[in-house]
C-alpha positions, 0 to 999 in steps of 0.5 A: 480540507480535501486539496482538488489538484490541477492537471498539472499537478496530477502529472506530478504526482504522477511521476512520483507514483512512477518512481515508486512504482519502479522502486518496488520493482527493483526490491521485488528482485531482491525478494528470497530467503536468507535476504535481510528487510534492512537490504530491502530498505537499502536497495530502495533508498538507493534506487531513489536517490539515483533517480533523483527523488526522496524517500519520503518516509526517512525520517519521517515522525522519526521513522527510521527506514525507506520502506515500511516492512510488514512480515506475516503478522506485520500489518504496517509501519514495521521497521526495516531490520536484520531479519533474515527473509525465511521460506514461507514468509510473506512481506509488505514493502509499502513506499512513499517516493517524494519527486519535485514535491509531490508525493506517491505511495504503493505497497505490495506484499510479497511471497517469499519462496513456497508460500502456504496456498491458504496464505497466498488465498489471502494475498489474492483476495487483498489485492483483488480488493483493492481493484474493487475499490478502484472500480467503485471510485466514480465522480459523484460517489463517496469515499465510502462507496469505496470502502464497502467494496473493500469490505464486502469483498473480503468478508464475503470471504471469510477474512477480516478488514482492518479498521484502524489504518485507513488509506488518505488522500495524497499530493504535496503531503504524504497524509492528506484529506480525506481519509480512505477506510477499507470499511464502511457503508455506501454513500456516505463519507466525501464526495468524489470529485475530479481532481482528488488524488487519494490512497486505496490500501486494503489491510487484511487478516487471515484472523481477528480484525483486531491489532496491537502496537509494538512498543517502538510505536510504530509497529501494528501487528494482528492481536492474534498474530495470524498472517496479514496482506497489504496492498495499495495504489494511488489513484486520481479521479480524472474525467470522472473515473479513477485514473490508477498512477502507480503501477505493479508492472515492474514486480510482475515482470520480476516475479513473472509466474510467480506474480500473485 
C-alpha cells in the first residue's frame, strides 16, 4: 500500500534526508588509500549520533554496519570491514538516517585516488541516470516511466542495469511501496501522485547484469565480478514535480574538482 505523506511529513522526511546528506559529506572527507570501510562506518555512525539521528541500518535484519560499502564488484549491501581502501578502487556508501521517525536514504560511489577513466565513464553514466529518472518523476506518470529513463539511458550506453535490487518508496519505514526498478517499460507500474516520497537508485554494471550473494546473505556482487556504480537520492512529488530532498552538495564541496 503506497502511504501519500502530509506536507509535514515531507519536511520530515526532508530533514532526514539532509542529515544523511551531510553524513555522506563527512565520509567523502575521509575517502583515500590505506583508509579501512569499518572507518567509514565509524565516521557515519558518529556523525549522526551527534546530530541527534539514527543510523537506520544498524541492526537492521541483523545488518551489522551504518553504511552499506560496495567496492568495485560490490553492488549493495556490502558490510563495512578492515578492508584497506586501494589507489584505483571505487566504493558506495549507501545510507539511511532515521530523524524523529522518518526515514532518508542516499548512496554515492566514490573514487578512490586514480580511478581507470573507463570506470570513472561508468560512474558518470549512473549518476547522470539517476537524474534522468528524476526528470521523468511527473504527477500522472508511473513508476515505470521512471524506470525506463534509467535503463535507456544506461543501455544506450553500453552498460547493464541491474534487475534484481530496485529503489522503493520511503517515509516512516526505510522500505516502503511502491517498489522503483531501474528497469522497465513507460507507463506502467503505480501512479504518481503528490505526496509520495519514493527512492531512485540506479545499479549499474560495467559487465553482465547479472549478480550473486555472498554467503553472509547480504552481500550482492556482479557474477562476473567487473565493476559496479551506485547512486540514489529520495525524492518527493510535491506541486507535480519531483522535489530531490537529499543533496550531494556537501561531497561536492569535498571532492571539488575531483567530484565525478
Amino acid at each position: 500500500m503506497i502511504y501519500l505523506k502530509t506536507p509535514e511529513e515531507i519536511r520530515l522526511v526532508k530533514a532526514a534526508c539532509e542529515l544523511t546528506s551531510r553524513t555522506l559529506g563527512e565520509v567523502a572527507r575521509w575517502i583515500a588509500p590505506g583508509v579501512t570501510t569499518r572507518k567509514l562506518d565509524t565516521i557515519a555512525r558518529e556523525f549522526i549520533l551527534d546530530n541527534g539521528g539514527k543510523p537506520a541500518c544498524l541492526g537492521y535484519q541483523g545488518f551489522p554496519g551504518t553504511l552499506c560499502i560496495e567496492v568495485n564488484d560490490v553492488v549493495v549491501h556490502g558490510f563495512p570491514s578492515n578492508y584497506a581502501l586501494r589507489e584505483g578502487d571505487i566504493v558506495g556508501t549507501d545510507l539511511v538516517v532515521e530523524l524523529d521517525g522518518f526515514m532518508g536514504d542516499s548512496c554515492y560511489t566514490f573514487a578512490v585516488g586514480d580511478v581507470d577513466p573507463k570506470v570513472l565513464d561508468l560512474c558518470r553514466t549512473a549518476k547522470e541516470s539517476l537524474y534522468e529518472g528524476i526528470k521523468a518523476a511527473k504527477v500522472g506518470r508511473r513508476i515505470g516511466d521512471i524506470s525506463n529513463a534509467v535503463q535507456t539511458y544506461c543501455e544506450h550506453r553500453g552498460y547493464s542495469v541491474v534487475r534484481e535490487m530496485t529503489g522503493h518508496g520511503i517515509g516512516r519505514n526505510m522500505h516502503e511501496d511502491p517498489e522503483v526498478p531501474n528497469y522497465g517499460r513507460r507507463g506502467i507500474g503505480a501512479v504518481l501522485r503528490n505526496g509520495m516520497c519514493i527512492c531512485i537508485e540506479p545499479m549499474i554494471n560495467m559487465g553482465s547484469r547479472n549478480i550473486t550473494i555472498d554467503a553472509d546473505g547480504w552481500t550482492c556482487r556482479t557474477r562476473d565480478h567487473k565493476p559496479t556504480a551506485h547512486y540514489e537520492h529520495t525524492i518527493a512529488m510535491v506541486d507535480d514535480e519531483p522535489q530531490v530532498l537529499t543533496t550531494f552538495d556537501y561531497i561536492s564541496e569535498v571532492l571539488q574538482d575531483r567530484f565525478i
